[in-house]
Backbone as JSON Lines, residues from 0, in Angstrom:
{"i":0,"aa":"X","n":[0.84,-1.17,0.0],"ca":[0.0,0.0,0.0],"c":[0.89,1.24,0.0]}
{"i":1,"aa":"X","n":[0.26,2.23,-0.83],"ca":[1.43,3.1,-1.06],"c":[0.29,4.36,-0.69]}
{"i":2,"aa":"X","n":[0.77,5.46,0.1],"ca":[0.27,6.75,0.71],"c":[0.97,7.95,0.26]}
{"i":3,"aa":"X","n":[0.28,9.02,-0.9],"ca":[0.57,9.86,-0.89],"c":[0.45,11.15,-0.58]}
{"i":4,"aa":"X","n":[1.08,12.09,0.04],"ca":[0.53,13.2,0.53],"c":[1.31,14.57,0.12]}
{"i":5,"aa":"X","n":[0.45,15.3,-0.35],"ca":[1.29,16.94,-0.98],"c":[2.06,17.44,-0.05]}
{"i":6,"aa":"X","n":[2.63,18.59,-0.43],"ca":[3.67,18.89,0.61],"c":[3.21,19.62,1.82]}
{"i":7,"aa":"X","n":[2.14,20.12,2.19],"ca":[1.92,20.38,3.27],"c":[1.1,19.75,4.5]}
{"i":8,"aa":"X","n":[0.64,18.3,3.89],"ca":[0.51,16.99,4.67],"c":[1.78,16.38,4.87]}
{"i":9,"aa":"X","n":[2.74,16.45,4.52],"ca":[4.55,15.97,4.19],"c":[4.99,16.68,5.79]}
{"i":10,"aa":"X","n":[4.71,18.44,5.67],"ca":[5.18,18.86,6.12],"c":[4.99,18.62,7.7]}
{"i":11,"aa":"X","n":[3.12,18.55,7.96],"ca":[2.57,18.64,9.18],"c":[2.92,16.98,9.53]}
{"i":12,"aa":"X","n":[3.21,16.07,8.89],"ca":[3.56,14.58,9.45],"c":[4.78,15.05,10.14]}
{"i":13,"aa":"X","n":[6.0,15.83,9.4],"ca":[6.74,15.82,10.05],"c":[6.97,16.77,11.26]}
{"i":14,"aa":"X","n":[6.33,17.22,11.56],"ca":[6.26,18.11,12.54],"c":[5.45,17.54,13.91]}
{"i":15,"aa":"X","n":[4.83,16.83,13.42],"ca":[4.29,15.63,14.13],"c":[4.92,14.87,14.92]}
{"i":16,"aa":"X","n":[5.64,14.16,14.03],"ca":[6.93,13.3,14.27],"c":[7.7,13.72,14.84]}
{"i":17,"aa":"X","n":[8.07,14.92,14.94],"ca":[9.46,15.44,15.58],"c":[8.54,16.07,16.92]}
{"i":18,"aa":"X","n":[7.66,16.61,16.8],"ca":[6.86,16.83,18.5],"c":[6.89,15.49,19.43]}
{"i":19,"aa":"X","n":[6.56,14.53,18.64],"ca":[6.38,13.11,19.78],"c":[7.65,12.68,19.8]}
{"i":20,"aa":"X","n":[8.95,13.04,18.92],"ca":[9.99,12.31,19.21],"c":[10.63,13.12,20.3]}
{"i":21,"aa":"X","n":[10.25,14.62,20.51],"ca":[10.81,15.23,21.52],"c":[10.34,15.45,22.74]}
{"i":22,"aa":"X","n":[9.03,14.98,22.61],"ca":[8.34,14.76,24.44],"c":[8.86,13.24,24.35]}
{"i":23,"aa":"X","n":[8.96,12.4,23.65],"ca":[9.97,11.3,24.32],"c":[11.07,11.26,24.55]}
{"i":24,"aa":"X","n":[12.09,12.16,24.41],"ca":[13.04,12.03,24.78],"c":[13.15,12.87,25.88]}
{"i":25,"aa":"X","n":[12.34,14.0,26.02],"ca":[12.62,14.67,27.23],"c":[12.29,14.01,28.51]}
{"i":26,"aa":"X","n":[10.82,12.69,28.14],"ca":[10.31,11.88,29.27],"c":[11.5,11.17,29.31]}
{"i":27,"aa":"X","n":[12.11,10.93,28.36],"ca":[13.28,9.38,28.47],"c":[14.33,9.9,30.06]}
{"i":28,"aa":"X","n":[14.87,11.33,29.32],"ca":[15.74,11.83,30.05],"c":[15.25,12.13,31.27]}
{"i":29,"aa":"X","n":[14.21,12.71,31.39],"ca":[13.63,12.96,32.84],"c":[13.37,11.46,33.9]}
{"i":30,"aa":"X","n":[12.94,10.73,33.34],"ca":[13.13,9.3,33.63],"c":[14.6,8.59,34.32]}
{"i":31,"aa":"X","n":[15.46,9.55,33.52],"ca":[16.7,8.52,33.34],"c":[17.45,9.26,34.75]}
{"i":32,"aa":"X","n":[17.19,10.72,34.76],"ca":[17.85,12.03,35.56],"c":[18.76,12.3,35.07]}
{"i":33,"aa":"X","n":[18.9,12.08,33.7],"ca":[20.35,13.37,32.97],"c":[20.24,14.36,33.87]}
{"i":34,"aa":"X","n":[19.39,15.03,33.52],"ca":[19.36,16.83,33.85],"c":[19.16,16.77,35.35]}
{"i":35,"aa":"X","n":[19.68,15.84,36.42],"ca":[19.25,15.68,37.81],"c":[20.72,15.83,38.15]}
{"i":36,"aa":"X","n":[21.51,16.66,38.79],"ca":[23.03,16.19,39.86],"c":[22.82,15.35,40.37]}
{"i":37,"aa":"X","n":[21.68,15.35,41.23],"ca":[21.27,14.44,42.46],"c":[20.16,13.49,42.64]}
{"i":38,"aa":"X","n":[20.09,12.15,42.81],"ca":[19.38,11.31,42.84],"c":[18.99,10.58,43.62]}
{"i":39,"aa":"X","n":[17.57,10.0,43.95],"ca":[17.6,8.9,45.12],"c":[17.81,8.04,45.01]}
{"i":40,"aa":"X","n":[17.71,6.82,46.32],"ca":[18.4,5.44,46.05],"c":[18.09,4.48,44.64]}
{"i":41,"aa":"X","n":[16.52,4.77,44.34],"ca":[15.96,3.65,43.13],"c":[16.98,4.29,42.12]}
{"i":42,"aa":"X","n":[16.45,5.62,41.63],"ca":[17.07,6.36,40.4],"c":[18.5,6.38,40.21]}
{"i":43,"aa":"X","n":[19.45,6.49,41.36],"ca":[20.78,6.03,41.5],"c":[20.67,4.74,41.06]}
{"i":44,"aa":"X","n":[20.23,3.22,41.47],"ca":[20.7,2.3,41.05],"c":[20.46,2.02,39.87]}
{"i":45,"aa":"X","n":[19.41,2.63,39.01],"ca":[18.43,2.31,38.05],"c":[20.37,3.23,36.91]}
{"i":46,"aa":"X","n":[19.95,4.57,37.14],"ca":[21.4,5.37,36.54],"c":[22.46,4.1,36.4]}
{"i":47,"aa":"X","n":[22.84,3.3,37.01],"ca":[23.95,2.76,37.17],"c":[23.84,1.55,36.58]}
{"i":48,"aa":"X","n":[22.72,1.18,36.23],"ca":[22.05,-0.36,35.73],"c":[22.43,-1.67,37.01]}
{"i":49,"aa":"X","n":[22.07,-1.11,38.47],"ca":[22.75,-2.26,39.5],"c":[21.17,-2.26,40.87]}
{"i":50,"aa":"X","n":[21.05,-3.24,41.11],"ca":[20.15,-3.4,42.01],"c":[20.45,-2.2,43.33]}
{"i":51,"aa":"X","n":[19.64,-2.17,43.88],"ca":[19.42,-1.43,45.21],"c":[20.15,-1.81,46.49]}
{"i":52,"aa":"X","n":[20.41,-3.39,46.56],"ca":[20.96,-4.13,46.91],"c":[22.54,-3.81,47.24]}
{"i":53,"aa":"X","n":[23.04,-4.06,45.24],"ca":[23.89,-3.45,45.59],"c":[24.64,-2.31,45.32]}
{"i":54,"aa":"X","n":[23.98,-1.25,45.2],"ca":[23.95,0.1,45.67],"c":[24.43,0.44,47.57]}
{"i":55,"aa":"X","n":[23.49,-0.61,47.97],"ca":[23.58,-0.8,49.66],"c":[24.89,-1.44,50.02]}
{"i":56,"aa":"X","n":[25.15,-2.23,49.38],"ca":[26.5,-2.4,49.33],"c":[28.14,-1.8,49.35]}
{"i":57,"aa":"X","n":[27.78,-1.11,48.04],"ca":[28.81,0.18,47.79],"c":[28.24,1.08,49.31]}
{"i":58,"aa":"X","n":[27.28,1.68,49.75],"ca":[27.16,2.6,50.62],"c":[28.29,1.86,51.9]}
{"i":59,"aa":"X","n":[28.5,0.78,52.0],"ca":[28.67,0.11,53.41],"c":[30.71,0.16,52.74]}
{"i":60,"aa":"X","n":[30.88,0.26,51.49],"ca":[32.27,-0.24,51.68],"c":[32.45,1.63,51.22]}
{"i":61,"aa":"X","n":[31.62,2.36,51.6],"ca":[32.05,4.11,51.48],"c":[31.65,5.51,50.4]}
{"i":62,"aa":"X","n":[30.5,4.08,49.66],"ca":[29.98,5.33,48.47],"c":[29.62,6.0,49.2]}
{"i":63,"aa":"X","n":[29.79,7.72,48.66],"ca":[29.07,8.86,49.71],"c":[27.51,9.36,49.0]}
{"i":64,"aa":"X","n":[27.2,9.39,50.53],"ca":[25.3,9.71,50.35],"c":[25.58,10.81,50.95]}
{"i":65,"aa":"X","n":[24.1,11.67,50.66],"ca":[23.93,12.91,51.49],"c":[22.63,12.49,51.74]}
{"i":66,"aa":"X","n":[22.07,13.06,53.36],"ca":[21.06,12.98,53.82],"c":[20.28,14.38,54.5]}
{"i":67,"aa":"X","n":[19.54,14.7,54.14],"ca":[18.94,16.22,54.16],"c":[17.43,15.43,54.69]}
{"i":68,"aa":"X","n":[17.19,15.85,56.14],"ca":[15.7,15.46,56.47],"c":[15.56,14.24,56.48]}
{"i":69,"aa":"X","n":[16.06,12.91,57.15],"ca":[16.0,11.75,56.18],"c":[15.5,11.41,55.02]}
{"i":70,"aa":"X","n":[16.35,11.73,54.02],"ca":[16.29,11.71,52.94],"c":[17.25,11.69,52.34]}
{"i":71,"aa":"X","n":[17.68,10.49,51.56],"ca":[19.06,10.43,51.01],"c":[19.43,10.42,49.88]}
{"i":72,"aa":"X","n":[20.26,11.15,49.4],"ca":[20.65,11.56,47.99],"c":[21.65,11.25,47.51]}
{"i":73,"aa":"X","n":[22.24,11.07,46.38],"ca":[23.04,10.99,46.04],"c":[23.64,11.67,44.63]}
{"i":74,"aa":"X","n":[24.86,12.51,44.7],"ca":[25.44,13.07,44.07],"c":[26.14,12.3,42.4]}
{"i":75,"aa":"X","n":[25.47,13.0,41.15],"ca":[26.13,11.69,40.32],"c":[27.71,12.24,40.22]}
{"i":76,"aa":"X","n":[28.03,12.94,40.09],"ca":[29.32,13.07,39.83],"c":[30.31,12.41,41.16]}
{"i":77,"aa":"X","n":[30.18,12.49,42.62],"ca":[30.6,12.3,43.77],"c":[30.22,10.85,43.56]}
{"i":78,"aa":"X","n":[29.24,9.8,43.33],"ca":[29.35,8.08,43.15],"c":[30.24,7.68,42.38]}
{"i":79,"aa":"X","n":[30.18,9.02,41.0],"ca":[31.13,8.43,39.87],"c":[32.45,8.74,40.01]}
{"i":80,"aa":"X","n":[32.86,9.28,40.45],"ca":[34.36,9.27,41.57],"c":[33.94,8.21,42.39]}
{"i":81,"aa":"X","n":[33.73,8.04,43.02],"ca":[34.18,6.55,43.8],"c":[34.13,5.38,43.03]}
{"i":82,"aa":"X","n":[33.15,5.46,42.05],"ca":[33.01,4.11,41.32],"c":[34.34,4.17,40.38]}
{"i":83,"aa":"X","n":[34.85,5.52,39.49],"ca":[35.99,5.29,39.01],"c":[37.46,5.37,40.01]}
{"i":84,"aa":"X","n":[37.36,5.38,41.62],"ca":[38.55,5.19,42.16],"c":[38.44,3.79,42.29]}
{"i":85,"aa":"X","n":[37.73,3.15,41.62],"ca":[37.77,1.69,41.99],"c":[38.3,0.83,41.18]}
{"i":86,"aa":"X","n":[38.86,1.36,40.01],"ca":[39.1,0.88,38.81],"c":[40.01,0.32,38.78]}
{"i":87,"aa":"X","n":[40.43,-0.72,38.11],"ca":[41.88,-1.99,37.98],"c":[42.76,-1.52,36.82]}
């Protein structure tokens, strides 16, 4: 099946297309916490592709958390220094 459309059905598809490709990527990223310094425990482990587990882990052999109100955060640049002083 073949669909043709003049150029200003051409135009509004693509404008279309590029609106939904950019509220998905902004959900992707907001999702992911690019645009976040600071993250909580899920979103930290989720960032890192590693269970919570062991996230809890690293905390116990010195990853640094911050806790404001109990509430604990974590810094991505400050994990990713520790995770790259760990390197072989």
């Amino acid at each position: 099946m073949e669909v043709m459309l003049n150029e200003e059905q051409t135009s509004h598809l693509k404008q279309y297309i590029y609106s939904i490709a950019t509220i998905s990527i902004d959900e992707a990223r907001r999702h992911a916490g690019i645009d976040k310094p600071f993250l909580k425990q899920k979103h930290m482990a989720e960032w890192f592709d590693i269970s919570v587990n062991t996230l809890n882990k690293w905390e116990r052999q010195g990853l640094p958390t911050i806790t404001i109100d109990g509430i604990k955060l974590y810094s991505k640049d400050e994990v990713s220094k520790w995770v790259l002083s760990h390197q072989k």
